[in-house]
N, C-alpha and C positions, 0 to 999 in steps of 0.2 A: 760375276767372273772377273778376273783380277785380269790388267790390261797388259801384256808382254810390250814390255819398251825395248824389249835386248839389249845393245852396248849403248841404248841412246841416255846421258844424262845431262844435268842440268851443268853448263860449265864449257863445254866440248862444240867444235864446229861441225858443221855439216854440209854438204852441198842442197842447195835448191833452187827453186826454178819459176822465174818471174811470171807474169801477166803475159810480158811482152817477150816469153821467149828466153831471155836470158838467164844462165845458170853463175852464181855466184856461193860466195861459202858465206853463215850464217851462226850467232852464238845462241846455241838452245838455255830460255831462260826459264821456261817452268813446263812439266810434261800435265796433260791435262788430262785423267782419267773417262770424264762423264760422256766426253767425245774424242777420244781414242785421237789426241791430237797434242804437238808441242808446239810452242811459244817462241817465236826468235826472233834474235832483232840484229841489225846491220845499222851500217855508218855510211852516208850516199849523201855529197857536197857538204861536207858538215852535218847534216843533221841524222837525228838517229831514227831508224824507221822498224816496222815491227809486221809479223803476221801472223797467223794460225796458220798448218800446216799438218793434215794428218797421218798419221805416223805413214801408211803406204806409199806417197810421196818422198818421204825422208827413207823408205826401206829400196826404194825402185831407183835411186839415185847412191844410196850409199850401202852399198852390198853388203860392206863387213858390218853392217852395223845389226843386222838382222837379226834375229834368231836362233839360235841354235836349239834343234829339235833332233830328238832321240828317237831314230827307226826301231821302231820294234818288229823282229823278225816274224811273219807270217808261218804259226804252225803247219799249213797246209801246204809249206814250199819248202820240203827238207833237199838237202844237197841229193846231186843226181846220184845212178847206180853206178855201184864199185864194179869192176868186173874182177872175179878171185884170183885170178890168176895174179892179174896189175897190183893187188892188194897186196897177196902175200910177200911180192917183191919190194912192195915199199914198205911193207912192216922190216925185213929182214935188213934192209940196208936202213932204217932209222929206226932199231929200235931202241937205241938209246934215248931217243924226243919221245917214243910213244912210252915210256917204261914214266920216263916221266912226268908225264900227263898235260905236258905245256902246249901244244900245239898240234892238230889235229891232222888228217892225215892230208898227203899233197891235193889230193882230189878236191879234198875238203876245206882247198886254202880261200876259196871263194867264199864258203858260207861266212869263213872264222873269219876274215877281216872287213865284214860287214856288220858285224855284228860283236857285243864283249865276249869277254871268256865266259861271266855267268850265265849268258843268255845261250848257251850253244845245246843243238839237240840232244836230247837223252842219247839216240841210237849212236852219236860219233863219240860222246864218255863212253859207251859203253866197249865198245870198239879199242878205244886206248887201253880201259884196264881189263879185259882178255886179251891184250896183245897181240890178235889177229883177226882180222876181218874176216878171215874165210869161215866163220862158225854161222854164220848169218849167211842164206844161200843167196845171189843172186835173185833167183824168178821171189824171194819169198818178199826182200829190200823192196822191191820193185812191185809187190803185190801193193803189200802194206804202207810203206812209208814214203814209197819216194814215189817226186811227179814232177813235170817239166817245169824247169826255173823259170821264174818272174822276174822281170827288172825293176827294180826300186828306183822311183825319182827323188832327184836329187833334193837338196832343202832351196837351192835357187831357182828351180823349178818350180816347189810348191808354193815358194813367196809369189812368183810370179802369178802362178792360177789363181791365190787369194787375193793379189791387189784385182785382177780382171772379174772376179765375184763380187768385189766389192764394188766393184767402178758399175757394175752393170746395177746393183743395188740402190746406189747413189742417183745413177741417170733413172731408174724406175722411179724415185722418191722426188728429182726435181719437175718432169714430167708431170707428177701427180699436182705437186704445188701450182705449177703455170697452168693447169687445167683448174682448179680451186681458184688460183688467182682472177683466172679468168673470167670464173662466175661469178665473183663479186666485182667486178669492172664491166664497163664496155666495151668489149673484145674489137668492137666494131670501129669505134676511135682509133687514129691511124696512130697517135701519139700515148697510147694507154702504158705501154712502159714507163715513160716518164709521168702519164697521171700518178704509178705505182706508187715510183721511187716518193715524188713530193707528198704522196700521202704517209709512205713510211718515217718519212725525216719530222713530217710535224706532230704525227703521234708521240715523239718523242721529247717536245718540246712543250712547257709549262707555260699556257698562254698569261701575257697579266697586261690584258690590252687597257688605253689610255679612258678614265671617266670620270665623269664630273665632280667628283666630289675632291680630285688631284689639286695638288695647290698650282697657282701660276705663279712662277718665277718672272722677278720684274730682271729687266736687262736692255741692252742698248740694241743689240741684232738679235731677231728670235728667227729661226729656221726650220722648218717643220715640214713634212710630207702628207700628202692626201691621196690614198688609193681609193680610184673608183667602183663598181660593179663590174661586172664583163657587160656589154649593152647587145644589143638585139643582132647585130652584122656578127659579133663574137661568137654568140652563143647557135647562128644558124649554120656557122665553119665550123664549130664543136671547138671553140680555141680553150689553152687550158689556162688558170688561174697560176702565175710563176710567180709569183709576189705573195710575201708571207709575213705580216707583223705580229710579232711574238708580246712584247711588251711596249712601254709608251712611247718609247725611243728611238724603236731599234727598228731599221726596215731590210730585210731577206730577199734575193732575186734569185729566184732557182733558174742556172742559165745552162739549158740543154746543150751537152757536147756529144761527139760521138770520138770516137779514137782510130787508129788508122786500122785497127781487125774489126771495124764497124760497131764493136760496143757504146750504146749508148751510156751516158752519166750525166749527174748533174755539178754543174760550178756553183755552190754557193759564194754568193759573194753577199758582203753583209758591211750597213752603213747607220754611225749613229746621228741623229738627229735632235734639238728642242724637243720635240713633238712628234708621232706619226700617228697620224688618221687612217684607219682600216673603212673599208666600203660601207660600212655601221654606222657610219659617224654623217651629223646631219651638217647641217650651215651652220647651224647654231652653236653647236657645239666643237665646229672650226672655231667661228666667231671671236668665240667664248675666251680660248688661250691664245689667239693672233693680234685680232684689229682691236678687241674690245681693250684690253691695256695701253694702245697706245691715245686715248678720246682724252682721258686725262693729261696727257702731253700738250694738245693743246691748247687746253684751258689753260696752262702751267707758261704760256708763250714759246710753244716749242713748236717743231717741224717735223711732224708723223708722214711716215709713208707707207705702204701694207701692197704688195704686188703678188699675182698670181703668174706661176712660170712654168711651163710644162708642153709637151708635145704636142701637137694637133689633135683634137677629138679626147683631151686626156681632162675634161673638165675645168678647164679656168673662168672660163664665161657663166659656167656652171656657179661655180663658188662666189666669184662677185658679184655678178646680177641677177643669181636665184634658179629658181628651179624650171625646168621646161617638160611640158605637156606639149608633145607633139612640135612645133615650130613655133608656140607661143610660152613666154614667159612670165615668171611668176615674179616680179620685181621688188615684192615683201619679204622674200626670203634669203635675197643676196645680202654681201657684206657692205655694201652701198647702203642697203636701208635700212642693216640692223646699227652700222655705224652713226648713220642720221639720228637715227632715232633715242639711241644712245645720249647723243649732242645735245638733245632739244629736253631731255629729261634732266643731263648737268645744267642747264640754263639753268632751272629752276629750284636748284638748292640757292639756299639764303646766298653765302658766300658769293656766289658767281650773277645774283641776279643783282646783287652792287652794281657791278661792275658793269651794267649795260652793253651787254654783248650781242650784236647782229652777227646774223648766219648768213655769208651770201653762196653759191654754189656756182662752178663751171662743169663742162663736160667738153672737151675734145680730144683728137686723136691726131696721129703720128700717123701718116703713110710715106715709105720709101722717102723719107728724109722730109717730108712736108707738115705742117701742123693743118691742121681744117678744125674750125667751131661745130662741131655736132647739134650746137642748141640754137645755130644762125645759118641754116643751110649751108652746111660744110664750106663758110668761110675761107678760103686761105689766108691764113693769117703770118706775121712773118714774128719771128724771135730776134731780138736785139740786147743790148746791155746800156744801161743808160749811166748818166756820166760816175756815179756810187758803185758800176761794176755790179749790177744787179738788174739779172735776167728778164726783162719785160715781154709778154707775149704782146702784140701791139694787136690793138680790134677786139681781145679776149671779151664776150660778155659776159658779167656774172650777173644773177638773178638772186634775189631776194627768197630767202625763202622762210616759209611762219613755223610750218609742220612737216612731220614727216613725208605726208601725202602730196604736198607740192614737188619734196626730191623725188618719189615714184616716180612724178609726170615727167620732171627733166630727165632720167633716166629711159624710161619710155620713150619718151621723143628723141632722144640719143641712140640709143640701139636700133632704132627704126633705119636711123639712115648712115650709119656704121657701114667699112667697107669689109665685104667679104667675097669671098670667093673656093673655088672650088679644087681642093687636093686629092692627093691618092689616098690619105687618111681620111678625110673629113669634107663631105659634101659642100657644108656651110662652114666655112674655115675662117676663121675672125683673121685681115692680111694686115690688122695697123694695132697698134697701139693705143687704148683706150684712158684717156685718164681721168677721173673724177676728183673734184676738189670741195672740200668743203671749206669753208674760209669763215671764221672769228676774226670782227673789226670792232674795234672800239675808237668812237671816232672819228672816224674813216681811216685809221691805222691799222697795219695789217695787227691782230693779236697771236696767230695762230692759223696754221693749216693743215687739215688733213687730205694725204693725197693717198687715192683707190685706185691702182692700178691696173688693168687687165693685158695681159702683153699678149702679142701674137704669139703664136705656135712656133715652136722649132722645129728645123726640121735639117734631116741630112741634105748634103746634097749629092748622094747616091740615090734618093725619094725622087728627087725634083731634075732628075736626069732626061725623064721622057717627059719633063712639061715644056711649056712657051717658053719664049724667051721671058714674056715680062712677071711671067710667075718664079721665073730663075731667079730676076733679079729682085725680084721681093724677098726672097729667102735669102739673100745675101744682105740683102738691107737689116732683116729681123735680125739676123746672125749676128751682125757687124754691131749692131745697138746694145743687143742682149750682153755682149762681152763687154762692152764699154760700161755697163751697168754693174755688170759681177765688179771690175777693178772699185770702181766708185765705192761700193758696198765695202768691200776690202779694205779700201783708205781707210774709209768711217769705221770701221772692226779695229782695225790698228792704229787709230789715230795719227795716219801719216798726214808732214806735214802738206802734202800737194794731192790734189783729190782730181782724176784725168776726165771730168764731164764736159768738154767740149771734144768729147770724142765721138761723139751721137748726138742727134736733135733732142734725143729721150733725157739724156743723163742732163743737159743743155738744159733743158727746160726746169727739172729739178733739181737745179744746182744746190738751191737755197736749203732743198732738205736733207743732202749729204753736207754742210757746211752752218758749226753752229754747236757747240756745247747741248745743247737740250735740242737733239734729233736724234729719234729713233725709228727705226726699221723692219720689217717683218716680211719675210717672204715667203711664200705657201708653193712648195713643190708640187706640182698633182700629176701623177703615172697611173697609164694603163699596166691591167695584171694581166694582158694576153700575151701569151707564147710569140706573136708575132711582132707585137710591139716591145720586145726582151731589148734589142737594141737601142731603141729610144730610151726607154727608163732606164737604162743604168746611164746613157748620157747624162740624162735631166739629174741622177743622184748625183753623179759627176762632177755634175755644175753649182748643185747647193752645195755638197759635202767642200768645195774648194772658197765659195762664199764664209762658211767660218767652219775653219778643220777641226774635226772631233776625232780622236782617237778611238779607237774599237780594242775590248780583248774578249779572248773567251768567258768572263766572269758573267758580261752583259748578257749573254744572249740566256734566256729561262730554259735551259732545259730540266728535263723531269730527274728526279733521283736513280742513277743508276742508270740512262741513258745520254746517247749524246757520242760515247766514243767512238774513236775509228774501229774500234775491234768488233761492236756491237752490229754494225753494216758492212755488207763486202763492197771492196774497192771493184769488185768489178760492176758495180751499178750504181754506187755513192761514193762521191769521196769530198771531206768535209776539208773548209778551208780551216788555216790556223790564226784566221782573223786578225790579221795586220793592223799597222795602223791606217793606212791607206787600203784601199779597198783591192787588192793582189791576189790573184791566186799564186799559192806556193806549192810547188809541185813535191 
């Protein structure tokens, strides 16, 4: 059945009527058959925006655009009874209208301008051409033909009853789906709207996540993301997964809004990266495109550094020092001992074993502006500069080491007596600055260092509002470092000429590896995917994405063939960003 658009065509404005209430006019740009629905689009701050709309909407708002429908008169309602008398006096005084045949009798003026001239009863022709009603009696009109008038509704009327049949159609149909919906979700989850939405939006999208076989790009800043699992506290609150990586690059935050008539939606906001690691991804194959490229740097007499940055409880301790089983760790699988181990296998090519190269190792931390020896019973030790302008940790001990399995121990004996404490995220909350140094001497001259970073946790201080004071000021100490370290990174990105690392003990200490033609850098984002931790992670992308800016456009993100657009999803439960270069939503 063929779709009545009535006066609506492609060209033409129309009024319609917002989300939020608002009615504006609209250019109809293509009429859509298969869903009884037109295409329009408007101009709002510049840009040009668009909707589906179907036609009952467009008829319930623009009346003349309607319909026009032809009453056909109801056989069973002929005009009322003439009475003879009345008749013959109006035949006598118009017989010249009835001789003619145009226009039927006065009585009869009701039926005739409801209806055309062809469509009029047999009984009132017949009327006109005998001339006078009086041959047809009264009781006989009245037996046979005639019967008490109907009122015919009007065509704004009938529009109106069809848009309320169909609205009632529409609400039976979406009713049906949120009940369907519901049986494939857990209705029970207080947040299952938005499980929805994020499962519809990644059906949509062509995963082509990051794998080994990928080439590593050499370069001077490498900046890359690491999403975790959901962990056990997550999964016993039902928290949801809002973190989506599509391809090797790209990292997705589905960040739950609601609107002021309470409809939930989601904000995608979206950040490109070096690298992103989805929950799949082991050490090793962080390892693999981070720290492992930079072991040849210092063989080469260069100054590697490789840090882990990310939220409390969001896995950084994880990633450098390896895996944990319950409150004990696995120190084989961190970036610490796959980086070791790395070092001790380059010894051993021809090349490098000229060169007679010792390995020595440190281990200390940064708390609230102080250094302590991790591997000398948390020594304090002081930082100074000596008469070359070259940062000296004074008392630092390094150890000697043969193999791999010696760096385990220092590491183990390091972590043992590491300062931690206890947050609103994270039970066991690492509160300093970890840093691990591998050091190449030839000679007793330095040849090379590699520095393994583990930083403290960030944290807002909306978090840290109901703690102590001295856990207040730790979070302003981490805060205050961590910034002074993005800027440093930043110089060494842009090779400016003045690099601000006496703005922290942290940047202080490794001055030497922001400063220096052959120094390179790598930092490992790691975010939680929980709905609750949604503020944290987009900070933490925040702060790598401004570490070295990458621009985003819609080409990057994989979606499938044929999905992806705004039309494809209703704005009232999805609405997709147009991927800025900075991470914005544009409304």
């Amino acid at each position: 059945m063929a779709v009545n658009f009535g006066k609506v065509q492609i060209g033409i404005y129309v009024e319609i009527k917002r989300s939020d209430g608002r009615i504006h006019q609209a250019m109809v740009t293509s009429l859509n058959d298969d869903n009884e629905s037109a295409t329009v689009e408007w101009i709002e701050n510049g840009d040009t925006k668009g909707k589906e709309i179907d036609l009952e909407s467009v008829f319930a708002l623009n009346l003349d655009l309607a319909p026009d429908e032809e009453i056909e008169p109801s056989p069973e309602t002929p005009p009322p009874p003439i009475p003879s008398i009345k008749t013959n006096k109006i035949v006598k005084n118009r017989r010249t209208v009835a001789a003619k045949n145009e226009t039927p009798a006065k009585d009869n003026r009701v039926a005739s301008t409801r209806s055309r001239p062809s469509q009029l009863p047999e009984h009132s022709l017949a009327t006109h051409q005998n001339g006078s009603a009086s041959d047809i009696s009264p009781a006989q009109s009245g037996k046979k033909d005639f019967a008490p008038p109907s009122r015919r509704k009007s065509n704004c009327v009938k529009e109106v009853e069809k848009l309320q049949e169909k609205r009632e159609k529409r609400r039976i149909q979406q009713q049906e789906m949120r009940e369907k919906r519901a049986q494939d979700v857990d209705s029970t989850n207080p947040n299952w709207e938005i499980m929805c939405m994020i499962r519809e939006f990644r059906s949509s999208l062509d995963y082509r996540p990051l794998t080994a076989a990928d080439p590593i790009d050499e370069q001077r800043i490498c900046v890359c993301v690491r999403k975790r699992p959901l962990n056990k506290k997550e999964n016993a609150i039902r928290d949801l997964d809002v973190i989506t990586i599509p391809s090797k690059d790209v990292v997705m935050v589905h960040e739950p809004k609601q609107k002021v008539d309470l409809t939930k939606y989601l904000e995608n906001q979206t950040f490109r990266f070096d690298y992103a690691f989805d929950e799949t991804a082991t050490n090793e194959m962080v390892y693999r495109f981070t720290a492992r490229p930079l072991v040849e740097t210092i063989f080469d007499r260069g100054m590697a550094t490789c840090f882990a940055y990310g939220q409390t409880g969001s896995g950084k301790t994880h990633t450098m020092g390896g895996d944990f089983t319950g409150k004990n760790q696995d120190c084989s699988k961190g970036i610490y001992a796959l980086a070791a181990r790395d070092v001790f296998l380059m010894l051993k090519k021809p090349n490098y074993r000229k060169i007679e190269l010792q390995v020595f190792a440190t281990f200390f931390e940064i708390y609230s502006g102080k250094v302590f020896d991790l591997l000398n019973r948390k020594t304090k030790l002081r930082v100074l500069e000596d008469g070359k302008q070259q940062v000296q940790v004074v008392g630092l001990s390094e150890r000697d080491v043969k193999c791999t399995e010696d760096v385990l121990k220092l590491i183990e004996a390091g972590n043992s007596c590491r300062t931690s404490g206890q947050t609103s995220a994270n039970a066991h909350s690492s509160r300093s600055h970890a840093v691990f140094q591998i050091i190449l001497r030839r000679k007793g001259k330095m040849h090379g260092k590699f520095s393994l970073i583990d930083l403290a946790g960030n944290e807002r201080g909306a978090d840290t509002s109901s703690a102590d004071r001295q856990t207040r000021l730790e979070g302003a100490e981490i805060n205050k470092s961590l910034l002074a370290l993005k800027e440093c990174i930043r110089a060494l990105g842009r090779n400016k000429p003045h690099t601000p690392f006496r703005a922290s003990k942290l940047t202080q200490v490794l001055r030497d590896s922001f400063i220096g033609e052959n120094s390179r850098t790598c930092m490992i984002a790691t975010i939680s995917p929980g709905m609750g931790s949604c503020e944290n992670t987009l900070n933490t992308l925040r702060y790598a994405n401004r570490v070295k800016e990458f621009g985003i456009s819609p080409s990057d993100i994989p979606f499938q063939q044929g999905g992806g657009s705004r039309s494809d999803l209703s704005p009232t439960y999805l609405e997709y960003d147009d991927f800025p270069p900075s991470p914005t939503r544009i409304k």
